[in-house]
N, C-alpha and C positions, 0 to 999 in steps of 0.2 A: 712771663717766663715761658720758654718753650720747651715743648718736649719733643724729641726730633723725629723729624718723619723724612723720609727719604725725598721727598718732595716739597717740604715748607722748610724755609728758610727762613725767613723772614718774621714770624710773628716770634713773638717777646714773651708773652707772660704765660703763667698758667692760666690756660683758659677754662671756665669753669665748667663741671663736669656736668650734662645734663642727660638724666636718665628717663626717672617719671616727673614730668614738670605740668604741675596744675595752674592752668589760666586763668585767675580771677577777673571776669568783668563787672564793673559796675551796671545796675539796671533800672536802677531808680535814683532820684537825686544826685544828676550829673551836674559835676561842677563844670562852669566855662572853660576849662582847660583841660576836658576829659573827651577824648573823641564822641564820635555818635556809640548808644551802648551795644554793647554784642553782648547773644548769649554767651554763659559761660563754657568754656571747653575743654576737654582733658587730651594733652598730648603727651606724645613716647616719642622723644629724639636724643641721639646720643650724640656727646662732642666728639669729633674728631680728633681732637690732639690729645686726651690724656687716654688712648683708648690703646693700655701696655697689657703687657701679658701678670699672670699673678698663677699660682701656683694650686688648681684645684678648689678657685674659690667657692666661698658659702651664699645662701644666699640670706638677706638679712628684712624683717619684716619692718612699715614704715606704715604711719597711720597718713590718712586723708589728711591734706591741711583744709582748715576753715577760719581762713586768719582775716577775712573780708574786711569785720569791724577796726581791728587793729591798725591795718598797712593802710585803709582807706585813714582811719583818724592820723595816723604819719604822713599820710601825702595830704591830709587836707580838704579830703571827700564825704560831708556830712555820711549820708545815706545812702548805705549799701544793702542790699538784699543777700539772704545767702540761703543757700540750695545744693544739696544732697550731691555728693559726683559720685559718677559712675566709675566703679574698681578698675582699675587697669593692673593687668598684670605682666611680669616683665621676667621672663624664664630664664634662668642662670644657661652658662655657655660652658663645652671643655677649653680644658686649657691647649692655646694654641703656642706655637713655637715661629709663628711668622713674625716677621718683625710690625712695629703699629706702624699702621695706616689708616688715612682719613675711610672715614665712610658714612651710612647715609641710614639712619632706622627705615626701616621699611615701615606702610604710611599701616602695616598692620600692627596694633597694640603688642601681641605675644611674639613677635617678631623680637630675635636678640642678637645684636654681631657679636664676633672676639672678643671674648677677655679684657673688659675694662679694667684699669686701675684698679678697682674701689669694689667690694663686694654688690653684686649685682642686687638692685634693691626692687622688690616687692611691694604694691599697696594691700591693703586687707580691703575686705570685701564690702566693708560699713564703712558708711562715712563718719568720722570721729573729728570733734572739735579741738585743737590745740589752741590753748590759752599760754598766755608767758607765764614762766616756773616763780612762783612766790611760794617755795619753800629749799630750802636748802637743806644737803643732809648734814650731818657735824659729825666732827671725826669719833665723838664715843659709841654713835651709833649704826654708824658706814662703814661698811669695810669690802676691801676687792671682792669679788663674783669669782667664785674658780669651781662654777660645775663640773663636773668628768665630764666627758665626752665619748662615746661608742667604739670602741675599736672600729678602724677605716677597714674597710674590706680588703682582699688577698688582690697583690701590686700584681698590675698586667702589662706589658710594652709591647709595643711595634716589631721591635728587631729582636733576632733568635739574643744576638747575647746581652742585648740590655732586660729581657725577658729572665734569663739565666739568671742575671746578678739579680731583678727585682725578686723571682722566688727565694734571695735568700733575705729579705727584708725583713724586720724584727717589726714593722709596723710601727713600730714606735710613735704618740704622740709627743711634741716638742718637749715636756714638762720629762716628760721619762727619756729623751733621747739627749737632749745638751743641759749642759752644766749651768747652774745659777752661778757659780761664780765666775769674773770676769777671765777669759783667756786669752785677750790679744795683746797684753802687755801696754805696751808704745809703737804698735803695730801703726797707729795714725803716721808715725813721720815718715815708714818706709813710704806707707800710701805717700803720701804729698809729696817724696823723693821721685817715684815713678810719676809721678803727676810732669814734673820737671821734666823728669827725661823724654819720656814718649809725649809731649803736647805742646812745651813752650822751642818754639824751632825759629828761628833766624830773627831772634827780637822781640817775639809777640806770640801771644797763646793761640793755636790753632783746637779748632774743633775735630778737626782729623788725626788721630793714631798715626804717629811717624812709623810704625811699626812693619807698615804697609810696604815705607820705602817709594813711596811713588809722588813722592813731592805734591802730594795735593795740601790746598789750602782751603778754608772755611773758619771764615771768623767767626767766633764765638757769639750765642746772643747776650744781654745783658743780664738776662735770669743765669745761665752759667758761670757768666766772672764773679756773681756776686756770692755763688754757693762757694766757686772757687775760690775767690776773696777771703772767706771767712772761715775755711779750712785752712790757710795758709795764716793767717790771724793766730789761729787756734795753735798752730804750730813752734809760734812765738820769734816766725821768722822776721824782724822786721825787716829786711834789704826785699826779702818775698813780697810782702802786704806791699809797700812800695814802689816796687816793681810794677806789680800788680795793678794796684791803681793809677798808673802812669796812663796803662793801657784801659782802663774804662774811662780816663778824662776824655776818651776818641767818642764816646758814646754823649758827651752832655749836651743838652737840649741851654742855652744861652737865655732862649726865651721864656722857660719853664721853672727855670735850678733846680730841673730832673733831668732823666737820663731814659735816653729811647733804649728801644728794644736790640735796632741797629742805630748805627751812626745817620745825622740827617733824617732821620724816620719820626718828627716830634707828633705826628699822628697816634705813635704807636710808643706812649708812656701808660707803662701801667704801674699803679699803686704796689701790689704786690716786689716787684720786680725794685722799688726804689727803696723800698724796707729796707730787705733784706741790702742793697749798698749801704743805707746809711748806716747798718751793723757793722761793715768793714770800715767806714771813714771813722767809727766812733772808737772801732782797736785800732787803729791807722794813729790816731791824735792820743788814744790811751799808751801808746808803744813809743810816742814819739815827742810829742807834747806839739807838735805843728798846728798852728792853730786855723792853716788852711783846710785842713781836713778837720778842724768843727766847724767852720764854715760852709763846708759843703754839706756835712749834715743836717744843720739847720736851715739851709735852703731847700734840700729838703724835704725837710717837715713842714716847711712854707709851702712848698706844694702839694702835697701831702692834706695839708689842712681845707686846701681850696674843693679836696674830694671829698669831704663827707656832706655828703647829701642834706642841704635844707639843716646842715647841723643837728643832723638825727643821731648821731652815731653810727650810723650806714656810709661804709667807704663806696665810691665806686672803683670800680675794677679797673677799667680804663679809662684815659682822657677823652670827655667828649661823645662816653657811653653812659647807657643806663644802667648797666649791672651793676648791682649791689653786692659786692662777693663775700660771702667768708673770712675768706684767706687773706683779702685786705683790708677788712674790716680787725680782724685781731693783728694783723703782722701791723697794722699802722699804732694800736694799743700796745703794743710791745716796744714798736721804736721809742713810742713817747715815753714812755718810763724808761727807758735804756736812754735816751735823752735826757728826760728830769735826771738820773743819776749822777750826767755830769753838769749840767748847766742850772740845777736847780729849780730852773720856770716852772710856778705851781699850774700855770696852765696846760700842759702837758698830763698831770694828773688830773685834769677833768677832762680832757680830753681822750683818756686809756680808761677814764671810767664810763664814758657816755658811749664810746666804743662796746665795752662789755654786756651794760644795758641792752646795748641794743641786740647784740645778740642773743642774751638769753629772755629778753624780751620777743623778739620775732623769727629767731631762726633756728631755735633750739627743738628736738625731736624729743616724743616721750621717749626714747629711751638714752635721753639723755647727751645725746651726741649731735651737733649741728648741721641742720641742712648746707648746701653749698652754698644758695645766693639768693636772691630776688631781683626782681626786672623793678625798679621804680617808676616805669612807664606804662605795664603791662600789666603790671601784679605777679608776674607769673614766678611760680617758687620752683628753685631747681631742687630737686631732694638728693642731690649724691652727697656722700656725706669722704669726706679725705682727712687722713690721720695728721699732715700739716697744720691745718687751724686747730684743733685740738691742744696741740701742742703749747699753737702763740695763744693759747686762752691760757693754757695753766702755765708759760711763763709771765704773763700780764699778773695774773692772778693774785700768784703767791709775789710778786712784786710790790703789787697794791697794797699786800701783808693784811689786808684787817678780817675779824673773825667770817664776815658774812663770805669775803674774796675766798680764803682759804677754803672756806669750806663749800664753795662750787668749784674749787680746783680739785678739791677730791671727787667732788662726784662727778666730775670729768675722767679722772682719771681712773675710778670704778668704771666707767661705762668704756672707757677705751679698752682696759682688759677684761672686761667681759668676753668669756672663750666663746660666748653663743653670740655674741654683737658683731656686729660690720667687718670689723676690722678683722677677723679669724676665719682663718682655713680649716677645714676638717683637720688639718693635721696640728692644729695651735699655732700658726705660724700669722703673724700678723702681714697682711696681703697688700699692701700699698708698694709703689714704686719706691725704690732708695730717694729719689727725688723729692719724695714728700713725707714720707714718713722720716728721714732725719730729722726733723724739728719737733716730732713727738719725744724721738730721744732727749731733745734738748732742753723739752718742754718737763720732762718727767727729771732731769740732770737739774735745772733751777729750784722743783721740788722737793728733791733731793737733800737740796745745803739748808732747808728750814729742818728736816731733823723730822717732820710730821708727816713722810711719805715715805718712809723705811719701807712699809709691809708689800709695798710694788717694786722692791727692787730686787729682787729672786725672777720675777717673769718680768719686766722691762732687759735685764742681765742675758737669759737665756734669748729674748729677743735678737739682742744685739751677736752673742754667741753663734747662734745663730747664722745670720748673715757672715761673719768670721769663716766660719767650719763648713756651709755648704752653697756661700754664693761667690769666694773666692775661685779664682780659675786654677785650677791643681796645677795647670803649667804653664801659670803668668802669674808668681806669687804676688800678692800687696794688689792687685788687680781684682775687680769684680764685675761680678754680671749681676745682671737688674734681678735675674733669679734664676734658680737651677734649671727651670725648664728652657731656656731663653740662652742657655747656657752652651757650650760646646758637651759630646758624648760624653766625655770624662768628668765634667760635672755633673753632670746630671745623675750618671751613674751614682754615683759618691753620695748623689742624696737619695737616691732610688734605692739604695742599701739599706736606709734605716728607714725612710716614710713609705708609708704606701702608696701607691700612683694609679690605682685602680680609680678608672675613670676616664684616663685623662694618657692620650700619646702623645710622646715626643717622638719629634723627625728634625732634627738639624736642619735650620734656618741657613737656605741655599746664601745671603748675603753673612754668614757667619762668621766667617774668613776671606781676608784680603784678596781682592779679585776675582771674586764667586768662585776661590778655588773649595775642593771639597775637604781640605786639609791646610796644615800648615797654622803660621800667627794666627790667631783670633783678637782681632783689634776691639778696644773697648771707647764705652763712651768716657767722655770728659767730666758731664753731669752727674752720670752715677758715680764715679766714682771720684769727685769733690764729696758728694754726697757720703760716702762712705767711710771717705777721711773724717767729716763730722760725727759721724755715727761713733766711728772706732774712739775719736777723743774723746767723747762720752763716756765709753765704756771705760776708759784708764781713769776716768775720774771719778765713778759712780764708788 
């Protein structure tokens, strides 16, 4: 999936987010298929493509991995040595207003660019051993985490009048400022209306905002039709989903029965990225009864299955690469049961189970919330941690339905709203792009319908409320920006009234408006705001 950068077109999927990533080398007992050994090494590199703006982020602490004996007994490595690593520390950033852009860590550890994604992560000082979780909490004895929080200090801006408006700030944390109960009504169809109007232009969905007026084009990649696909889904349009899918059959790879990132690109299939399609061809055939579209489903899951690694449970990320990712690690365990649902194949269910294993087997964080990936060539473990795979854990989860499943979907979903964990802003606002955190909504919307996740839906609610009341564009209603900072003056203001912003300046992003003018439309993404149509259906449903 990609996340858009003024300059990359081309790549497809979420690439995975690398913050602190420790090197694990083998040093003793190299198997024939292990290079010659290197010491062990600890590096700080940040990805380029998920590197968005977030609002004032926290920063969040993460223990040392010592996963040597584990990942080696996975790949196949009798005898591994392991040895103490050195703290790296990785220093939070303010919040910027430029749009993302690639960039490059500096080769210094405390060195930190812009506003990633993801709360900026932290190692501790001690090296500490992570074993896989053999214990689960149970729902008589777990319940959400909702410390208070500090009041945020007195809101300070850049410019004389958005300074004016923040002195009159109530301060407000999320929990005291928006409503737990749901406010957007069926706000989702207007979104997926304006979606039509401003994107789909002479036949085919453009990534460009008609808004603009300047006849440009930019086809979409495969991660957007397929967020878009399933917002339109959601909508219960079926001539839409149809539509729709008309124009991702441009993308199928023939020799794969997956679907590239662009058209002709069969290099560039990613796991993630085919998921999430085969969620729309699975409402496409549920909508329709066409049995072409379970057909494409099931193919696939055909390919799909060709990615999990050595049949570990570990997806890889892309075709052809090492990365073991998260995000398609549980999005592939969520197909298959959203698969098993209609086609019944009980391998499907060992397949969404062995998937799970493995994550909370090797890539799960003491505090509960999952590392991003692992290199299965390298060892090297990525520690960013994105509120998407969370999500497809506790939609797998509570699918799988049995006592042990359920009750690591709650202690998933404890560690997501924990207000001191990752995912939260000084202000309680949960910090991830629309792009990834919609599936947390979705994730927490599945939990939901079991009747056993009630006591999270006051702060999942004011989440979603949230986004509604201050990432909408005040004058581009059914429209959003990825966040208020990110936002034009008039948004931001709006949220500058009630949170505090002490920290952190905005300066309107010179690409803000059509043309580099310094006024006028404010054109929106396509991505976020597919993404947001998902969010808001949520919200009418919770």
């Amino acid at each position: 999936m990609l996340v858009f950068l003024p300059f990359i077109v081309t790549l497809g999927a979420t690439a995975p987010i690398v913050i602190n990533t420790v090197v694990v080398t083998q040093t003793v007992g190299i198997s024939q298929n292990l290079q010659t050994a290197q010491a062990q090494n600890v590096q700080t590199t940040t990805s380029p493509i998920q590197n968005n703006e977030v609002d004032t982020p926290k920063t969040a602490s993460t223990s040392r991995l010592n996963l040597f004996g584990e990942i080696a007994q996975l790949f196949g490595f009798a005898n591994v040595a392991t040895t103490a690593l050195d703290a790296v520390q990785t220093t939070p950033s303010v919040v910027e207003t430029t749009p993302p852009t690639a960039f490059t860590a500096s080769s210094s550890p405390s060195s930190s660019s812009s506003s990633p994604a993801v709360a900026i992560l932290s190692t501790s000082s001690q090296a500490t051993t992570i074993t896989p979780s053999s214990s689960a909490a149970t729902f008589s004895n777990l319940l959400p985490s909702s410390p208070n929080l500090a009041p945020p200090s007195q809101a300070v801006s850049s410019s004389t009048s958005l300074s004016q408006e923040t002195s009159q700030s109530s301060n407000f944390l999320l929990d005291e400022a928006v409503s737990s109960t749901p406010q957007s009504g069926n706000a989702y169809q207007a979104t997926i209306n304006k979606l039509w109007q401003r994107f789909w232009q002479n036949g085919k969905w453009n990534q460009e905002d008609s808004i603009c007026q300047d006849n440009s084009y930019q086809m979409p990649s495969i991660w957007d039709m397929a967020v878009l696909g399933k917002a339109i889904a959601n909508s219960g349009d079926t001539n839409g989903v149809e539509t729709t899918i008309s124009r991702i059959l441009e993308y199928y790879d023939s020799g794969t029965g997956a679907f590239s990132s662009t058209p002709n690109s069969p290099s560039e299939i990613y796991s993630d990225d085919n998921s999430q399609l085969l969620w729309v061809f699975l409402d496409a055939y549920k909508m329709t009864n066409n049995q072409e579209y379970l057909k494409y489903a099931e193919g696939i899951m055909d390919y799909l299955k060709t990615q999990n690694y050595q049949n570990s449970g570990g997806i890889l990320w892309q075709r052809n690469h090492s990365y073991i990712a998260s995000i398609s690690t549980t999005e592939v365990a969520l197909s298959a049961m959203r698969l098993y649902e209609i086609n019944g194949d009980d391998s499907l269910l060992e397949l969404a189970q062995s998937c799970m294993d493995f994550m909370f087997k090797y890539l799960q964080d003491t505090d509960k919330l999952f590392f991003d990936g692992l290199d299965s060539g390298s060892f090297s473990v990525n520690q960013g941690k994105l509120t998407y795979t969370v999500g497809c854990a506790i939609s797998t989860l509570v699918k799988l339905g049995s006592q042990d499943a359920l009750n690591k979907a709650l202690e998933l979903a404890t560690a997501a709203t924990n207000k001191n964990g990752a995912f939260y802003t000084s202000q309680g606002i949960w910090n991830n792009s629309l792009q990834y955190v919609h599936l947390l909504f979705v994730g927490f919307g599945d939990a939901f319908a079991t009747g056993k996740f009630d006591h999270f839906k006051d702060e999942v609610t004011r989440q979603g409320n949230y986004i509604y009341e201050f990432d909408q564009d005040p004058n581009d209603p059914n429209l959003y920006f990825d966040s208020a900072s990110s936002g034009t003056p008039d948004t931001y203001a709006k949220y500058s009234k009630v949170f505090s912003t002490s920290g952190s300046t905005y300066k309107p992003n010179k690409n803000l408006y059509c043309s580099g003018s310094s006024s006028g439309p404010a054109p929106k993404s396509l991505l976020t705001n597919a993404s947001a149509g998902q969010i808001l259906y949520q919200l009418a449903n919770y």
